[in-house]
N, C-alpha and C positions, 0 to 999 in steps of 0.2 A: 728609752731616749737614745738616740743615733750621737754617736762621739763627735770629737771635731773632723775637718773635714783632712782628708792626705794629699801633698802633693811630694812628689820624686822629686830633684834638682840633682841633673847629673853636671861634673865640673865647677860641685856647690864648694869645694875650697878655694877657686880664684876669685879676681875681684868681683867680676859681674855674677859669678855665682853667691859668691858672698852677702853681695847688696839684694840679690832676688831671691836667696833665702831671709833676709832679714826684713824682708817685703812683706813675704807671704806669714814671716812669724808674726808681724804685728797683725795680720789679717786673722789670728788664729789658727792658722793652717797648721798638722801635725806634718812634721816636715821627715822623709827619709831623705839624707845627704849623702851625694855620692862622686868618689873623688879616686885617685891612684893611691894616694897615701892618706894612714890617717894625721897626722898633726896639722895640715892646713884645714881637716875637718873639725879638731878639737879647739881650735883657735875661732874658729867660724861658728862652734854651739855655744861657746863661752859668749858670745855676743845674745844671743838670744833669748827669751825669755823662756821658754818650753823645750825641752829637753829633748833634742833629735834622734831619730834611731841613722847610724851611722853605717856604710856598707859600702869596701874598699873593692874596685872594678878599676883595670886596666881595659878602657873602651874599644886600645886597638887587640886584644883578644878575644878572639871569638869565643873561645873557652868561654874565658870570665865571661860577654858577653848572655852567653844564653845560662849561666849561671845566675847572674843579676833576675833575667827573665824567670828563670824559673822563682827564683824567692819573691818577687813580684806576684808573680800570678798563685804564690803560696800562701802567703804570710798578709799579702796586702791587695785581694780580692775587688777591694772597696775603695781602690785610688780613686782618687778626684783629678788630681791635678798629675800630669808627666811635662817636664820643662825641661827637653835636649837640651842643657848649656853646653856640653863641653866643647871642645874646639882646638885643633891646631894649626896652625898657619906659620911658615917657614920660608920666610922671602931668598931666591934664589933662583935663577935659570935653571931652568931642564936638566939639560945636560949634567950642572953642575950639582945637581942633586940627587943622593945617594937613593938606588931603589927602595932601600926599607924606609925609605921619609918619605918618598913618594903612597906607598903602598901606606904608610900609616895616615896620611889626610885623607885619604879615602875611607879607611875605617873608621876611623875617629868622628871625622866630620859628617861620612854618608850611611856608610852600612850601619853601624851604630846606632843610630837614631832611629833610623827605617825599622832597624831590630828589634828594639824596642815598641816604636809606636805598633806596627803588627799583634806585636806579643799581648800590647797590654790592651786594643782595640776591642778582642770579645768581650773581657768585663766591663766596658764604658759599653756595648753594645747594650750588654745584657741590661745593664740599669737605665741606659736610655739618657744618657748623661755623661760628661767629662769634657776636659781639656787638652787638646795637647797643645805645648804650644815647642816650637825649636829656636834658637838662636842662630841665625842666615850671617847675613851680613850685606852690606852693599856689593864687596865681591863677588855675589851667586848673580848679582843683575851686569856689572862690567867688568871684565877680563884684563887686566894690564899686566907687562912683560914683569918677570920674575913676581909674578904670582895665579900662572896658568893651573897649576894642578891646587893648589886652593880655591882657585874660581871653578873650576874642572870639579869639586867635591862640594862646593856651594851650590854652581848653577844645577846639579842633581838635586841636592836637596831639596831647593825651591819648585823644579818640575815635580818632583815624590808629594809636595803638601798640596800643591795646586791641584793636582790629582785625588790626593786622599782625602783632603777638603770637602771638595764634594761628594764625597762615596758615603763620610761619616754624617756626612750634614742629614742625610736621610734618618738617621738612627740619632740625632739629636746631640752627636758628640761634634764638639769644636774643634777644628784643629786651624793653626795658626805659624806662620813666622814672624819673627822679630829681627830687623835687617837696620843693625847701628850701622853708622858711621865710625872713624877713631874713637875708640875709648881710653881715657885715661888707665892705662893700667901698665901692669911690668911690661905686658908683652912691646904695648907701644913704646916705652920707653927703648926698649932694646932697639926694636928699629929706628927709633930718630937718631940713635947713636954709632950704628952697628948699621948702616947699609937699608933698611928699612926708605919702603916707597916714602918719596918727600908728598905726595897725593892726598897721602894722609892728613893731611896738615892746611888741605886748599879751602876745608871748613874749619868749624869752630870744633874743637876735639869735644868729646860727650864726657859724663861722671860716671860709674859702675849703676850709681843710683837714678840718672837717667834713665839707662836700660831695664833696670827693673824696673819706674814706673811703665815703660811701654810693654813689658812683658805682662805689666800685673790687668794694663789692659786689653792685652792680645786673649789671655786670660777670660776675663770677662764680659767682653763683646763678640771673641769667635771671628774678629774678623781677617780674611787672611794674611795680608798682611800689614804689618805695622813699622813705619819709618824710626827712627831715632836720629837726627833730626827730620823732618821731611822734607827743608830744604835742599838738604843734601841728594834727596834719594832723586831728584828734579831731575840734576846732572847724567847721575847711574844710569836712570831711567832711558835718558835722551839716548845717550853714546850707547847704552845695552842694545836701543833697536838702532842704532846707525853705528853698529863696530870698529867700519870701513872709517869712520870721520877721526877716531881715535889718535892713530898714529902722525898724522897733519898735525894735531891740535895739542900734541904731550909735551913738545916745546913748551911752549906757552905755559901750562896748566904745571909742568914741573920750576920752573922759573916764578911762580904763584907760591907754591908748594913749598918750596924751600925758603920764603923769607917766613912762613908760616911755623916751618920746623926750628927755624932759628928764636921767633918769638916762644916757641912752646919751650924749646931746652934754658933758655932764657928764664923763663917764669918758674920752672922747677930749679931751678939754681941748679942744672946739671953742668960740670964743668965742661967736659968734651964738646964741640964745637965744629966737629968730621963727622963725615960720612963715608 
């Protein structure tokens, strides 16, 4: 009798990795969690009912990088599931951003993932079967100012699955993005407080547990990609194929945006009230 089934969760100690591991554990999934440190990983198995195998990767190392791959394609032959969560995004102009930040969303958010899914694509070949699914965002579909080299490490992403998609689909393996909208999580909070796009804020903000259920059916349907909300992705959508319309229209959409931030600091009883 064949064990339970595996899935990978890299960036499994923040919130939305947190919720999509705790997704896949009620699914029965045998979970390996993978994070930079372990205690937001030991905090994140305490929640679960089955006992994770845990393995600490810094994403923007390439080292560790094909280190991870290699214990993958060792130890864990028989993946079922790989779920790129992890992610970094660092709101700032160009200029104003130091090479090594720039150079780490590129890793983190593009090469990484790509490194992975390659690595771990012959054994889903071989069996004729798997998932992958990654964590996009609405910035891989529209570009806004001080968040170019984040959209710049997104909108790659999205072309790498669009492409891979259908290469795997031949061989029976799914591959998928999952493109929220704001999620509730620390990172959001830093920006509503801290200088963070007001854009954010021109939908309804999402749960960590939203995103895992759209993950858990990017998962299961294969299909490529998947909104969180999908109202939201309408807008992305629009402005990603008319670029040029953006900059006329951020007036507007940021003046939206900010009464939106103001209810959201609001609701979290956050006291600061700047940006």
């Amino acid at each position: 009798m064949s064990g339970p089934r595996k899935a990978l969760v890299t960036g499994a100690g923040g919130g939305i990795g947190a919720a999509i591991s705790r997704a896949l554990d009620a699914r029965g999934y045998h979970l390996i969690l993978v994070d930079r440190e372990m205690a937001p990983l030991d905090a994140v198995a305490a929640t679960l009912r089955s006992t994770p195998e845990k393995i600490l990767c810094d994403l923007s190392s390439r080292a560790d990088v094909e280190r991870l791959c290699g214990t993958v394609a060792n130890a864990h032959p028989d993946l079922d599931v790989l779920v790129n969560n992890a992610g970094i995004g660092i709101p700032g102009p160009v200029v104003e951003l130091g090479q090594d930040l720039l150079d780490a969303h590129l890793e983190i958010n593009l090469r990484a993932p790509v490194r992975l899914m390659r690595a771990i694509a012959p054994q889903m070949i071989a069996r004729g079967h798997g998932s992958m699914v990654a964590t996009v965002s609405l910035g891989g579909i529209i570009s806004l100012k001080d968040s170019a080299i984040y959209s710049a490490s997104k909108f790659g992403l999205r072309g790498f699955l669009a492409g891979f998609h259908q290469e795997m689909a031949a061989h029976g393996v799914r591959v998928s993005g999952v493109y929220p909208a704001a999620v509730d999580t620390p990172m959001l909070h830093h920006e509503a407080l801290h200088g963070g796009s007001v854009l954010n804020f021109v939908d309804r903000v999402m749960s960590p547990e939203d995103i895992a259920k759209a993950t858990v059916k990017a998962i299961e349907t294969g299909k490529l990609e998947v909104y969180a909300p999908w109202s939201a992705s309408l807008m992305a959508r629009f402005f990603g194929a008319f670029p040029w319309m953006i900059r006329p229209i951020l007036p507007l959409m940021e003046r939206i945006g900010e009464k939106g931030r103001l209810k959201f600091i609001a609701r979290k009883g956050f006291s600061a009230q700047q940006h």
